[in-house]
Backbone as XML, in Angstrom:
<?xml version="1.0"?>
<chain id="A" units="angstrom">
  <residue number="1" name="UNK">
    <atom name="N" x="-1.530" y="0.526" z="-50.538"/>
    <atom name="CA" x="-2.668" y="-0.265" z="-50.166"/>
    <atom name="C" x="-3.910" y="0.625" z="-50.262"/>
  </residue>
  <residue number="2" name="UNK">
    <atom name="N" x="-5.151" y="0.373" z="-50.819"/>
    <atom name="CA" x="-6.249" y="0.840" z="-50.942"/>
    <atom name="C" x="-7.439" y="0.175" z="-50.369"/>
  </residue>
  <residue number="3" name="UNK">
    <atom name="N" x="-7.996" y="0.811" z="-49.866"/>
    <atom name="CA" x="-9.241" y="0.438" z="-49.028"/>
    <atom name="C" x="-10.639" y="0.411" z="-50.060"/>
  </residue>
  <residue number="4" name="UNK">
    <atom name="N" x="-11.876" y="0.055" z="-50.069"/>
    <atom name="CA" x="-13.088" y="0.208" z="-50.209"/>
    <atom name="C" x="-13.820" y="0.568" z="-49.259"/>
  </residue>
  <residue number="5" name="UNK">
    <atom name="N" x="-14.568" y="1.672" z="-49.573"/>
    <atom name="CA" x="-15.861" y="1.819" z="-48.146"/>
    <atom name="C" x="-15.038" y="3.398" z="-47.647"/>
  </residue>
  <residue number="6" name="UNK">
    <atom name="N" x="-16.198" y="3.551" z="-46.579"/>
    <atom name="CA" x="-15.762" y="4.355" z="-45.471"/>
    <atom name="C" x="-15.564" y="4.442" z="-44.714"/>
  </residue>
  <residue number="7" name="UNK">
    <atom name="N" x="-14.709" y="4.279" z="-43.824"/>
    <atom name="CA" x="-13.896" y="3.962" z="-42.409"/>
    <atom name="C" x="-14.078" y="5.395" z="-41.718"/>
  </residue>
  <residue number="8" name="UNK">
    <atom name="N" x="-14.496" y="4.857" z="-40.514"/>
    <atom name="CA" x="-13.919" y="6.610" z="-39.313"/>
    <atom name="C" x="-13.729" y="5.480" z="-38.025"/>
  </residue>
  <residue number="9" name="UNK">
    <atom name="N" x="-13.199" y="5.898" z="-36.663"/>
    <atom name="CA" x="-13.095" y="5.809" z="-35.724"/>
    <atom name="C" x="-11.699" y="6.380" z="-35.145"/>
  </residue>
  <residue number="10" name="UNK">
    <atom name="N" x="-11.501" y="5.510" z="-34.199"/>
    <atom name="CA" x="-10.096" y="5.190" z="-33.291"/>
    <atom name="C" x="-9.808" y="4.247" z="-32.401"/>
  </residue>
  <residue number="11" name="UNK">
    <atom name="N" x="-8.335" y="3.784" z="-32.320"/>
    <atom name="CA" x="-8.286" y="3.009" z="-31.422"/>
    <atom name="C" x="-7.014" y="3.673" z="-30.792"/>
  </residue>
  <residue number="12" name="UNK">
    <atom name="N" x="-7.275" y="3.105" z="-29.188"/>
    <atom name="CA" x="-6.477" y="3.371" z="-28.270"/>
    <atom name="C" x="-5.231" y="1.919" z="-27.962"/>
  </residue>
  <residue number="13" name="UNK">
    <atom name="N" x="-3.812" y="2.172" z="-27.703"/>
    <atom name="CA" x="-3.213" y="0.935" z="-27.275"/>
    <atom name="C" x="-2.495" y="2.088" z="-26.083"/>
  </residue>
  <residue number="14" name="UNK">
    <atom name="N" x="-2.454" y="1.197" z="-24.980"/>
    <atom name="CA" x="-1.581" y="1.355" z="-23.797"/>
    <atom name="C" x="-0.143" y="0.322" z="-23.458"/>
  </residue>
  <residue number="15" name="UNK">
    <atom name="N" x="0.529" y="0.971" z="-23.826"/>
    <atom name="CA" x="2.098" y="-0.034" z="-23.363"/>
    <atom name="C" x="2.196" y="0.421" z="-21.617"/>
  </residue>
  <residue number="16" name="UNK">
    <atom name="N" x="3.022" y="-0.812" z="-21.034"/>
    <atom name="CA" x="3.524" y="-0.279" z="-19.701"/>
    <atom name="C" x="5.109" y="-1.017" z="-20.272"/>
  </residue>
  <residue number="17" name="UNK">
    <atom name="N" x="5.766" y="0.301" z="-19.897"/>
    <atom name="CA" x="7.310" y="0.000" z="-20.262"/>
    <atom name="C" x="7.746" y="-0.320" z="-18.897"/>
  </residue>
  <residue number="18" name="UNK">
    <atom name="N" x="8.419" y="-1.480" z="-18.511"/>
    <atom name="CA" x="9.181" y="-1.638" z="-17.252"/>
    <atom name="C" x="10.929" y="-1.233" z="-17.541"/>
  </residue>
  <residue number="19" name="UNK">
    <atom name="N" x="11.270" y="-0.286" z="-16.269"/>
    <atom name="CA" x="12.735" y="-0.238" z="-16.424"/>
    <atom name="C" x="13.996" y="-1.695" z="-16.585"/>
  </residue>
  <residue number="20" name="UNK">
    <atom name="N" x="14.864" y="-1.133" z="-17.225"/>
    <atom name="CA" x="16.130" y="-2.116" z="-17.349"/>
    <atom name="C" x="16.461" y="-2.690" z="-15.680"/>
  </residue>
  <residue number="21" name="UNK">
    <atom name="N" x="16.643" y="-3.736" z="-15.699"/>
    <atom name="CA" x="16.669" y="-4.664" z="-14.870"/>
    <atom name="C" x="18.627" y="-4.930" z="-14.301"/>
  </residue>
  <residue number="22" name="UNK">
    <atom name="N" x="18.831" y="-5.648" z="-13.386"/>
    <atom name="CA" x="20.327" y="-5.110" z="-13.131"/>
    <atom name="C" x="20.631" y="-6.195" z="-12.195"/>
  </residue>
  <residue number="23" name="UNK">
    <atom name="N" x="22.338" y="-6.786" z="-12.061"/>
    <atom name="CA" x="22.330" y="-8.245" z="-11.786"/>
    <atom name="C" x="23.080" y="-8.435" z="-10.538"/>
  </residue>
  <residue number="24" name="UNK">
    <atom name="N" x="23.373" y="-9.138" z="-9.541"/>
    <atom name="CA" x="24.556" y="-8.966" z="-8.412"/>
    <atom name="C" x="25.765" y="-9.164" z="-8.781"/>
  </residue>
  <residue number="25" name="UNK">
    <atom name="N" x="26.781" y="-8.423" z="-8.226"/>
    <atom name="CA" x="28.078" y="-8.635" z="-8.820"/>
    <atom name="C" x="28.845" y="-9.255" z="-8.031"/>
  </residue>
  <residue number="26" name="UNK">
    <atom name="N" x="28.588" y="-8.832" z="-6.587"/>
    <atom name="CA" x="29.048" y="-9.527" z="-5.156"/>
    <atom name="C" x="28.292" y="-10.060" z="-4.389"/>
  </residue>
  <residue number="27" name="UNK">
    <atom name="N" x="28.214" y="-10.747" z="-3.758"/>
    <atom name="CA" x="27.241" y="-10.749" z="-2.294"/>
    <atom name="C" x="28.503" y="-11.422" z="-1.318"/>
  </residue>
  <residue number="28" name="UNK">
    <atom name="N" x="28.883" y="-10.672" z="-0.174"/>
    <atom name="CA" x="29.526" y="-10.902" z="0.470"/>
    <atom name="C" x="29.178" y="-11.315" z="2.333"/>
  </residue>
  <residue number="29" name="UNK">
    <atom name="N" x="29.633" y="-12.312" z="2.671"/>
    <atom name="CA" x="29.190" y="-12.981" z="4.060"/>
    <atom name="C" x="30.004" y="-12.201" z="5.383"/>
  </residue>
  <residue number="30" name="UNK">
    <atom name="N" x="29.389" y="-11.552" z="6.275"/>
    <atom name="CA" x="29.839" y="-10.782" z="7.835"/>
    <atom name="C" x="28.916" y="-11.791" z="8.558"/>
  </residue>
  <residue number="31" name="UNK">
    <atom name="N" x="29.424" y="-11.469" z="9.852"/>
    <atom name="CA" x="28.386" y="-12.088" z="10.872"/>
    <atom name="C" x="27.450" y="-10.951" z="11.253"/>
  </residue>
  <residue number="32" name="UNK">
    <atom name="N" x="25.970" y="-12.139" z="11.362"/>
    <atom name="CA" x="24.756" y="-12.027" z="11.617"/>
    <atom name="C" x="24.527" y="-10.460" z="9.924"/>
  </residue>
  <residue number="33" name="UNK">
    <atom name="N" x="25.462" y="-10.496" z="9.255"/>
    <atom name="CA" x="24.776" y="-9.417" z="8.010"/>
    <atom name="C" x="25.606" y="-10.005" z="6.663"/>
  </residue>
  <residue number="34" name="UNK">
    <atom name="N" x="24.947" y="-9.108" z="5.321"/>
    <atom name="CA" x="25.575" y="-9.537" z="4.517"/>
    <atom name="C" x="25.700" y="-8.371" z="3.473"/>
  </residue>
  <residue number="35" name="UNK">
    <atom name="N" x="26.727" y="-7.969" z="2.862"/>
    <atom name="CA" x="26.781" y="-6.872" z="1.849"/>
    <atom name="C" x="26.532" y="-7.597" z="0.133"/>
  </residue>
  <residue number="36" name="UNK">
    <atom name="N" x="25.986" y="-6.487" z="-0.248"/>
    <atom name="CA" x="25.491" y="-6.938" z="-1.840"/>
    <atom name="C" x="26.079" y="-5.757" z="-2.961"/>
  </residue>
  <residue number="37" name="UNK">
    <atom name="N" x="26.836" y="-5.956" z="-3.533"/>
    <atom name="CA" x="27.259" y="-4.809" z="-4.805"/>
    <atom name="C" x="26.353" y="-5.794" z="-5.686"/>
  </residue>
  <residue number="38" name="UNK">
    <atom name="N" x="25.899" y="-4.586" z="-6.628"/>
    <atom name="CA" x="25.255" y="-4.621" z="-8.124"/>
    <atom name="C" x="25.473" y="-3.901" z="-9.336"/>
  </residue>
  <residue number="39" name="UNK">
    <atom name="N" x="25.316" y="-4.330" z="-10.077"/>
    <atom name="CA" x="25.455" y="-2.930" z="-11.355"/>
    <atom name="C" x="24.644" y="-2.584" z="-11.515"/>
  </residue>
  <residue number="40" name="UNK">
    <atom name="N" x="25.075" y="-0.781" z="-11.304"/>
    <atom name="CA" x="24.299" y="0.142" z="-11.282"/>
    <atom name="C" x="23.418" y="0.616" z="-12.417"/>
  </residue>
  <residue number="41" name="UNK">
    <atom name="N" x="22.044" y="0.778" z="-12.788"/>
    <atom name="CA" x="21.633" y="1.214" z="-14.035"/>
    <atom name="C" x="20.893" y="2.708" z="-13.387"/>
  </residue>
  <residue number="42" name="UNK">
    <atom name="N" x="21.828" y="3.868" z="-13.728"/>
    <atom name="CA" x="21.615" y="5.341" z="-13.740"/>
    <atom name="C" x="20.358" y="5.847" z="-14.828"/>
  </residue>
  <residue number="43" name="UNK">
    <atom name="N" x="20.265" y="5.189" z="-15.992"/>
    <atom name="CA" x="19.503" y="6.284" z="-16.860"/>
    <atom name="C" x="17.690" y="6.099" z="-16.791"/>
  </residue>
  <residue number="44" name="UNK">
    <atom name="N" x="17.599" y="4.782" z="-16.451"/>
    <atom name="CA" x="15.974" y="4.414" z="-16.443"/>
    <atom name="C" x="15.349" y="4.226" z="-15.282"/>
  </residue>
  <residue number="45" name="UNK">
    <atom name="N" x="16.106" y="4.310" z="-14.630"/>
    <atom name="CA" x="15.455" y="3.960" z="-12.985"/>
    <atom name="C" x="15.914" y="5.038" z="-11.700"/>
  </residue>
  <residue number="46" name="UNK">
    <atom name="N" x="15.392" y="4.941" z="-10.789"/>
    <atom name="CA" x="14.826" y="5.649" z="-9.338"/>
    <atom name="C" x="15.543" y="4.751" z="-8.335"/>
  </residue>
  <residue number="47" name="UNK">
    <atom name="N" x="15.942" y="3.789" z="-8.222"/>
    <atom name="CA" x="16.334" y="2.930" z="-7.195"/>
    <atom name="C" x="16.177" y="1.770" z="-7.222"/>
  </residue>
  <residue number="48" name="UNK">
    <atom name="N" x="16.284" y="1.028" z="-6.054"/>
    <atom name="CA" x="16.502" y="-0.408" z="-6.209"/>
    <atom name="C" x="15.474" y="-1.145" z="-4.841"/>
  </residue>
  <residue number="49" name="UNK">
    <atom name="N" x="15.451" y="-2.514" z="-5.192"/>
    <atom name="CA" x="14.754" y="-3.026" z="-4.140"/>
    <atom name="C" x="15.233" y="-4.409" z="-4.042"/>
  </residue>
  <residue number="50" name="UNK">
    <atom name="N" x="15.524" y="-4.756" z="-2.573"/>
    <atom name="CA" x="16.405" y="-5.891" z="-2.288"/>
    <atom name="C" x="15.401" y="-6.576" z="-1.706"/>
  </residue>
  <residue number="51" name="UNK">
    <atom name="N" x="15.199" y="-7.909" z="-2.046"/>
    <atom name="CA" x="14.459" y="-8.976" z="-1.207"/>
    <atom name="C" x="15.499" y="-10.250" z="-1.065"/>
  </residue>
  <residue number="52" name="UNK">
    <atom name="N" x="15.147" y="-10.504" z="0.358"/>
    <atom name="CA" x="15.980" y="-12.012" z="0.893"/>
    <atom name="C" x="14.863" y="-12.363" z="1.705"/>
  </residue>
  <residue number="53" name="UNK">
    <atom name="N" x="15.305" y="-13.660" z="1.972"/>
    <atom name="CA" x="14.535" y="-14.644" z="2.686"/>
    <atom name="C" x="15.298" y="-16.440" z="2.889"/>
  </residue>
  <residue number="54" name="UNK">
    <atom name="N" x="15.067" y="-16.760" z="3.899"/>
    <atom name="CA" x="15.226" y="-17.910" z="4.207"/>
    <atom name="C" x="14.655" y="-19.726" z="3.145"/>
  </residue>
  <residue number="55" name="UNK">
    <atom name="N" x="14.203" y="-18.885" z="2.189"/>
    <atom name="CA" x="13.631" y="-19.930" z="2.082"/>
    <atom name="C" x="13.565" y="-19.514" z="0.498"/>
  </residue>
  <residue number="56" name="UNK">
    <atom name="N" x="14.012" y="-20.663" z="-0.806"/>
    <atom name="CA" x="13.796" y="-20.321" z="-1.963"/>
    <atom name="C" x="12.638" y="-19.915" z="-2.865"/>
  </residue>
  <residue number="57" name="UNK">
    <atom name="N" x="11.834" y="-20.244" z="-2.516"/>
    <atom name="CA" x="10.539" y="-19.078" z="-3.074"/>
    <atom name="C" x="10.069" y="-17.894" z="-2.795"/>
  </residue>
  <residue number="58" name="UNK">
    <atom name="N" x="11.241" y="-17.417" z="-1.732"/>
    <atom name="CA" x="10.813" y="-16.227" z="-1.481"/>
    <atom name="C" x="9.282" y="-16.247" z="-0.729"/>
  </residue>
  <residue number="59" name="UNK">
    <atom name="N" x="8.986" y="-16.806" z="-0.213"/>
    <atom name="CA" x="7.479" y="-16.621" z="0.551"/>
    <atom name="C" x="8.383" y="-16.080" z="1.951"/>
  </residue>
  <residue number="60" name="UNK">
    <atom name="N" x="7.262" y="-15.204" z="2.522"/>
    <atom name="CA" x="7.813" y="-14.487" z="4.043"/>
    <atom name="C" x="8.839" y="-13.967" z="3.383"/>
  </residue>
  <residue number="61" name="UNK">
    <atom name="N" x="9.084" y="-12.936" z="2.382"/>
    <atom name="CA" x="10.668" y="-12.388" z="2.255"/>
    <atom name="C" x="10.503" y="-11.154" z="2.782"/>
  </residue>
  <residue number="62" name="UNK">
    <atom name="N" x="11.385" y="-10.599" z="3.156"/>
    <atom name="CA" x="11.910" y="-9.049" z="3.823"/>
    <atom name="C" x="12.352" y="-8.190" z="2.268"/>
  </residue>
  <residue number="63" name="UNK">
    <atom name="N" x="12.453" y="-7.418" z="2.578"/>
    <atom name="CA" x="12.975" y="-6.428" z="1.183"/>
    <atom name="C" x="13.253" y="-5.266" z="1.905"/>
  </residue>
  <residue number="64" name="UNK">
    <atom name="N" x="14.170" y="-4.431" z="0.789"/>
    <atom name="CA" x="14.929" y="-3.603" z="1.791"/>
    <atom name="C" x="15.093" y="-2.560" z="0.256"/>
  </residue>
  <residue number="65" name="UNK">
    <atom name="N" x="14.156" y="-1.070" z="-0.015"/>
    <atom name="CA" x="14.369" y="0.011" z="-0.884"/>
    <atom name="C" x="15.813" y="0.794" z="-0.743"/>
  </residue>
  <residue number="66" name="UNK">
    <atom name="N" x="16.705" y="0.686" z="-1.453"/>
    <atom name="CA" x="17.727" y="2.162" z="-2.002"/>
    <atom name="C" x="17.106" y="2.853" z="-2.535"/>
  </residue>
  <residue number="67" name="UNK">
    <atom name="N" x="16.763" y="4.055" z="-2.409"/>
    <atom name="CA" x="16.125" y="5.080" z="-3.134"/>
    <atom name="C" x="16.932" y="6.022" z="-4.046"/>
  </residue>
  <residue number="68" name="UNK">
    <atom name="N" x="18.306" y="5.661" z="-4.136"/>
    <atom name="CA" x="19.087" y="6.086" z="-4.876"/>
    <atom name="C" x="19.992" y="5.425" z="-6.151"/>
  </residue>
  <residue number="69" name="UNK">
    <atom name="N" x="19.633" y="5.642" z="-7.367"/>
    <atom name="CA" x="20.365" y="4.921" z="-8.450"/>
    <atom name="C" x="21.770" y="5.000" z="-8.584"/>
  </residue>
  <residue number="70" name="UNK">
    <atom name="N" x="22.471" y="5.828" z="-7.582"/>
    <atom name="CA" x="23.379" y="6.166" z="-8.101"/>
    <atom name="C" x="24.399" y="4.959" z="-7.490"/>
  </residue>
  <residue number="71" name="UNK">
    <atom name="N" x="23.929" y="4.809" z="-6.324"/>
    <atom name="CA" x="24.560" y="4.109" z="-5.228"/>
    <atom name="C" x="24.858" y="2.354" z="-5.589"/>
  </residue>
  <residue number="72" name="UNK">
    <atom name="N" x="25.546" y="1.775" z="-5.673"/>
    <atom name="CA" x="25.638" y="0.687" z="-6.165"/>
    <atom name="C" x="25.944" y="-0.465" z="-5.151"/>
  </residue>
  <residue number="73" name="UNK">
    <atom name="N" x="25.662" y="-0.060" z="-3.862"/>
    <atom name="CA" x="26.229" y="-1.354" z="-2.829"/>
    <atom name="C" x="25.187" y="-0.797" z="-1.345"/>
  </residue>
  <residue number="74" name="UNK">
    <atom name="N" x="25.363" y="-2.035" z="-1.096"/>
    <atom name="CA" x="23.911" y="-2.035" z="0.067"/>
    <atom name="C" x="24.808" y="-3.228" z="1.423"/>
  </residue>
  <residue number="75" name="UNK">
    <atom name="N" x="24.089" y="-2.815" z="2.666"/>
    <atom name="CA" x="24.627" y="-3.908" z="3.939"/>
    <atom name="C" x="23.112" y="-3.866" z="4.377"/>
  </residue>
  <residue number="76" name="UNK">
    <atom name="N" x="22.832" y="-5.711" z="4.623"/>
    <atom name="CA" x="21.586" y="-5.734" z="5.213"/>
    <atom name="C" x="22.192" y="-6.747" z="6.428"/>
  </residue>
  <residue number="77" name="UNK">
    <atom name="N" x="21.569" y="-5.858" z="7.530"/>
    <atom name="CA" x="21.927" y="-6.541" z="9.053"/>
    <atom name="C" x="20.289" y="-6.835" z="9.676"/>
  </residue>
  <residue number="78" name="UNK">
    <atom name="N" x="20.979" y="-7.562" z="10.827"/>
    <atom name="CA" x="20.466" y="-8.274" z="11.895"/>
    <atom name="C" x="19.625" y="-9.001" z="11.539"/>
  </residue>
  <residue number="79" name="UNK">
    <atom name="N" x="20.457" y="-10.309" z="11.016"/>
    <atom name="CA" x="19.759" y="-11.155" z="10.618"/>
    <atom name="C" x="21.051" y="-12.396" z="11.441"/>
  </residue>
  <residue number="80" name="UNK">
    <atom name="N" x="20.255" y="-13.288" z="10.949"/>
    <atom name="CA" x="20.782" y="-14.802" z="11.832"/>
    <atom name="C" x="22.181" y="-15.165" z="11.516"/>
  </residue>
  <residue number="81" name="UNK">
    <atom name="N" x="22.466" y="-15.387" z="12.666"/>
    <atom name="CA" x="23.730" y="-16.369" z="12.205"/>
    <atom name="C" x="24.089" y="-17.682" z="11.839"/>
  </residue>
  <residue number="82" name="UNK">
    <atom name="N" x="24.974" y="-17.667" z="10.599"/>
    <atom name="CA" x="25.433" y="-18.815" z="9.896"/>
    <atom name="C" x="23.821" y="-19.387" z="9.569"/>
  </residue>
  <residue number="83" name="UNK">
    <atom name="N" x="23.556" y="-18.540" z="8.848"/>
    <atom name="CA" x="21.732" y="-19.191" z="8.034"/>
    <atom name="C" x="22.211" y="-19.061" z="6.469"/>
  </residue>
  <residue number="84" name="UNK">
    <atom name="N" x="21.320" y="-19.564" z="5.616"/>
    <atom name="CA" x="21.926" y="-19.556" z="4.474"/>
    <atom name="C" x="20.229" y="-18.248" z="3.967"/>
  </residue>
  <residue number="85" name="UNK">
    <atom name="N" x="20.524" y="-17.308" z="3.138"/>
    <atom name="CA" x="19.792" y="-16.426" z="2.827"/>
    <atom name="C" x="19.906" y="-16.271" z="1.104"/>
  </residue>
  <residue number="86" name="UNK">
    <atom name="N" x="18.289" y="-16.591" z="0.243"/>
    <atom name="CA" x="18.694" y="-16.300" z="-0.614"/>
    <atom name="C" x="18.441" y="-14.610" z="-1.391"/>
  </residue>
  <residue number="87" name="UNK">
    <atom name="N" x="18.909" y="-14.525" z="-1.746"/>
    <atom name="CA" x="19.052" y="-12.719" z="-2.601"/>
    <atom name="C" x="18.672" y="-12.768" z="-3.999"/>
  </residue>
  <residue number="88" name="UNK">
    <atom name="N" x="17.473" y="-11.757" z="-4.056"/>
    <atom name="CA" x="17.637" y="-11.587" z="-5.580"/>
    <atom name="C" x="17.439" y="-9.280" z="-5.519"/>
  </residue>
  <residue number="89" name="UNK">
    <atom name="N" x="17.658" y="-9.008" z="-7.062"/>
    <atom name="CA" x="17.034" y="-7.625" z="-6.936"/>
    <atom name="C" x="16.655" y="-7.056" z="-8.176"/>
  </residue>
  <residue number="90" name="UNK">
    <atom name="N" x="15.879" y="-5.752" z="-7.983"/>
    <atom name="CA" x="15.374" y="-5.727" z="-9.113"/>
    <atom name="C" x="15.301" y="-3.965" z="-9.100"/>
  </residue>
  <residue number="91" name="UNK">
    <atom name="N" x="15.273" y="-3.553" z="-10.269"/>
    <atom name="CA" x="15.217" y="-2.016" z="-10.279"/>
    <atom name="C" x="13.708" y="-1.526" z="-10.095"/>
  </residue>
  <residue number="92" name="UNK">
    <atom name="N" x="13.458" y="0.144" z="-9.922"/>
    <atom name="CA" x="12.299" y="0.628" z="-10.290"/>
    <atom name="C" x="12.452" y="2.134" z="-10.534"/>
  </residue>
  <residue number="93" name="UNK">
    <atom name="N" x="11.358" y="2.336" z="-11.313"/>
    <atom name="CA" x="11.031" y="3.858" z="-11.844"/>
    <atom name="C" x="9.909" y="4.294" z="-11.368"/>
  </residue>
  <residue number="94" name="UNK">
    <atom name="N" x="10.253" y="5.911" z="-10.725"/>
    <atom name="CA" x="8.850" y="6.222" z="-10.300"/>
    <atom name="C" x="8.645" y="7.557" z="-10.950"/>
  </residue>
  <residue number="95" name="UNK">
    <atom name="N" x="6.883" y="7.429" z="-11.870"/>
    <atom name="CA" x="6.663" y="8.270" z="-11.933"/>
    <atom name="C" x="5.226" y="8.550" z="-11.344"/>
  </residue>
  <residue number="96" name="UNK">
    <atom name="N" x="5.276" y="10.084" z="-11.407"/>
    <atom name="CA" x="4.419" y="10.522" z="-10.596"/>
    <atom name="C" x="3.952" y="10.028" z="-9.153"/>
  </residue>
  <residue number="97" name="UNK">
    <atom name="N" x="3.081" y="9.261" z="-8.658"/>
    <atom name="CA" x="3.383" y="8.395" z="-7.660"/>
    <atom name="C" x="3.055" y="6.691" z="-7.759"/>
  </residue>
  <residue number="98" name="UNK">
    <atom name="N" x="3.582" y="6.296" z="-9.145"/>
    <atom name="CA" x="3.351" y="5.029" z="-9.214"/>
    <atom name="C" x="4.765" y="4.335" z="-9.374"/>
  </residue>
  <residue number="99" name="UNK">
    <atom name="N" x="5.080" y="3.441" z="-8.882"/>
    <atom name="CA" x="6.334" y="2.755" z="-9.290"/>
    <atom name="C" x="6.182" y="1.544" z="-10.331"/>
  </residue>
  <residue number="100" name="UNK">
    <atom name="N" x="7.467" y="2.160" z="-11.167"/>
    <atom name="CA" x="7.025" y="0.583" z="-12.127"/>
    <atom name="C" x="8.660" y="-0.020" z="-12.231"/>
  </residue>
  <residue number="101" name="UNK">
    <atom name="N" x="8.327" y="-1.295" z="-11.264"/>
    <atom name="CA" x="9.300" y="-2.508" z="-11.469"/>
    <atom name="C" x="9.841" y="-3.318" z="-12.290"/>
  </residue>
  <residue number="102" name="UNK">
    <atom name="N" x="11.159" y="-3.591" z="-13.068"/>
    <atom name="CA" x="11.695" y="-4.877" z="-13.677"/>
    <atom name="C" x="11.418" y="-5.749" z="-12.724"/>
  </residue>
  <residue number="103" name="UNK">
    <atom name="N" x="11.971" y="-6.664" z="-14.163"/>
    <atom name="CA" x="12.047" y="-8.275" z="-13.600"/>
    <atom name="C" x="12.821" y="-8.260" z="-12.210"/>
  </residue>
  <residue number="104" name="UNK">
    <atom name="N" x="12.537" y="-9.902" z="-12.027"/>
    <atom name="CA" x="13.483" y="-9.640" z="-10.803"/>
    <atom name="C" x="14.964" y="-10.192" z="-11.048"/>
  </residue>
  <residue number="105" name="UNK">
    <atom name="N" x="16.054" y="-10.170" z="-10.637"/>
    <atom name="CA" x="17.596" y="-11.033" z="-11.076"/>
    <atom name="C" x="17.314" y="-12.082" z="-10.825"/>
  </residue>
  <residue number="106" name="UNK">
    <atom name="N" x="18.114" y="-12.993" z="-11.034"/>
    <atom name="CA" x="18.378" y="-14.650" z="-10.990"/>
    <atom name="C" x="18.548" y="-14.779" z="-9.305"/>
  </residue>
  <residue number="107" name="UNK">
    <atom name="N" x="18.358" y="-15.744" z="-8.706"/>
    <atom name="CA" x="18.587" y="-15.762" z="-6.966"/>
    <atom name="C" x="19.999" y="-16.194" z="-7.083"/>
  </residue>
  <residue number="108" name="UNK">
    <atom name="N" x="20.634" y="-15.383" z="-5.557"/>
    <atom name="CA" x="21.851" y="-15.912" z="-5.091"/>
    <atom name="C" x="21.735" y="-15.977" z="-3.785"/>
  </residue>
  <residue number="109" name="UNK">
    <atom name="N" x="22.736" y="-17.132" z="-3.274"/>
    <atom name="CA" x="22.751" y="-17.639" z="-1.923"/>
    <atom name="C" x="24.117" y="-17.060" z="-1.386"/>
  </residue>
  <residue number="110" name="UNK">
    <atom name="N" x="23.510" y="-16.941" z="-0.103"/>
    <atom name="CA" x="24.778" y="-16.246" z="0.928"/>
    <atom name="C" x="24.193" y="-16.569" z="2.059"/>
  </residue>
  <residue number="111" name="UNK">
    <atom name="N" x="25.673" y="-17.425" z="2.843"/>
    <atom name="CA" x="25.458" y="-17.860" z="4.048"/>
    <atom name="C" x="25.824" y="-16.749" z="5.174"/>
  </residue>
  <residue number="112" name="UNK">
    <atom name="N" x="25.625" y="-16.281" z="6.243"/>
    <atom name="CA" x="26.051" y="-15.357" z="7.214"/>
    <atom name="C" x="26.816" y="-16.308" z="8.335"/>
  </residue>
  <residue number="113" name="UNK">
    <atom name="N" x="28.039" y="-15.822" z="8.943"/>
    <atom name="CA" x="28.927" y="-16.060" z="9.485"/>
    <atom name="C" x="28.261" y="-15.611" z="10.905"/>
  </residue>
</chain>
């Protein structure tokens, strides 16, 4: 390809890469708590972040950081009994001191005993 004329400048592009994202494998029902296994993604991410809430849009949700990728199962207590709670989660990478989040998983429901 050949141009005419004289060209100078530059341009700048900025990507923001979000880490690989990761799905529930379990969510299991205790009274007044509930345990969650996930698959673990070790190579792109820093940890994990759990949000539940009473209510399907997630408005008023609680969330709960693992700060460890390695770890693949979480217990979130003192919460209500026999309520129905929905769960979703999502990975993150931190660099320097910014965190950058995936998507979030698909929601799952779990009732507490």
């Amino acid at each position: 390809m050949k141009f005419k004329g004289n060209y100078s400048g530059s341009k700048t592009l900025n990507f923001k890469i979000s880490p690989k994202g990761t799905t529930v494998l379990k969510l299991t029902a205790k009274k007044a708590k509930f345990e969650i296994k996930w698959l673990t993604q070790t190579t792109q991410t820093t940890g994990y972040q759990i949000q539940y809430c009473t209510k399907s849009n997630f408005s008023g949700a609680k969330s709960s950081t693992i700060s460890s990728n390695v770890k693949g199962s979480a217990s979130i207590r003192s919460l209500k009994v026999r309520t129905k709670y929905y769960v979703r989660i999502r990975t993150y990478k931190k660099v320097s001191s910014t965190n950058y989040y995936s998507d979030w998983s698909k929601s799952y429901t779990v009732t507490t005993k």
